[in-house]
ZALUMLUM-535161 format. One line per 8 residues: number of its first residue (from 1); for each residue x, y, z of C-alpha. Coordinates in steps of 0.05 Angstrom, whole numbers, plus 32768, in hexadecimal, padded with zeros to 4 digits. Each point is the difference from the previous one (the first is absolute). Example, Ala and Ser with C-alpha at 12.3 -4.5 7.8 and 13.67 -1.06 7.14 Angstrom:
# ZALUMLUM-535161
1	80F6/7FA6/809C; 801B/8045/7FF3
***
This chain:
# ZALUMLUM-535161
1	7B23/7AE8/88BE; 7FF3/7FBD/802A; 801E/7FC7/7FE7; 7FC0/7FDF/7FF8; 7FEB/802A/7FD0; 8049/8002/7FDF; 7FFA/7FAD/7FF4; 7FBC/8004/7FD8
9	8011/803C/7FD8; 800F/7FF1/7FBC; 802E/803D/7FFC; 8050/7FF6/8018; 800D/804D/7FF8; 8015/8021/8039; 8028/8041/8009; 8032/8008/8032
17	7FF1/8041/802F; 8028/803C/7FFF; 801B/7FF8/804B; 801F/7FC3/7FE4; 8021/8021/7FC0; 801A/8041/801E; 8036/7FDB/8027; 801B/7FE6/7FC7
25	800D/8041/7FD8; 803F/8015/802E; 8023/7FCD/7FDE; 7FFE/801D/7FB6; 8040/801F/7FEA; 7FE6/8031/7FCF; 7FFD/800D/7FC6; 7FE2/7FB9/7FF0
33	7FCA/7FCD/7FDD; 7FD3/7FDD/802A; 7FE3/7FC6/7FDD; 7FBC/7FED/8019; 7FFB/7FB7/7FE2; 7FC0/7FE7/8015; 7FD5/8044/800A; 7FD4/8027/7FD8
41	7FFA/804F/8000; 7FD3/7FF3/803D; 8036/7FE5/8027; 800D/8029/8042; 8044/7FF0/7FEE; 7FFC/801A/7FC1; 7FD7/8043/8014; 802F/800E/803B
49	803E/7FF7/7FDB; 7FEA/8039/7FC5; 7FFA/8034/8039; 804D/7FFA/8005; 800B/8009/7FB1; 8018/8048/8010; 8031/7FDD/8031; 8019/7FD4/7FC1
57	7FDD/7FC2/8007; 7FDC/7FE9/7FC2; 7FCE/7FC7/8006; 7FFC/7FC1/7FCD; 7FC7/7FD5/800A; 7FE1/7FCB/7FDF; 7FCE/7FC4/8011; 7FE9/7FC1/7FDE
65	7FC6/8016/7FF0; 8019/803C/7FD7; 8031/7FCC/7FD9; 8037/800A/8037; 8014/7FB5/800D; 8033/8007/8031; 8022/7FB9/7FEA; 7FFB/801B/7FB8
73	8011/803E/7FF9; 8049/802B/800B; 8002/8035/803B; 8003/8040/7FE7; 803E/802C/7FF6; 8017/801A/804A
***
């Protein structure tokens, strides 16, 4: 997207791309809970980290616009 057309959108959502996630994922000691604090079930992060529920991970994710304040609201059990 060019940035001119990123500074008169009215929308600030933007997903991260999977090339930038999959590095990440070496660095989960499984089993574990990945909380997803600011993402909605259309998160790449989100969607890429529920193909590995078979590997143990489990995915929590919540957003403010579901009701998931991040300053108001306790992490989930992990």
């Amino acid at each position: 997207m060019k940035m001119d057309q990123v500074a008169s959108s009215q929308n600030d959502e933007f997903y991260t791309p999977e090339y930038a996630i999959k590095p990440i994922l070496k660095y989960l000691k499984m089993p574990c809970v990945v909380w997803c604090p600011f993402d909605t079930a259309e998160s790449n992060f989100v969607k890429m980290l529920q193909r590995y529920a078979a590997c143990g991970v489990s995915v929590v994710h919540t957003h403010i616009e579901t009701g998931g304040d991040f300053f108001s609201i306790d992490p989930p059990p992990m």
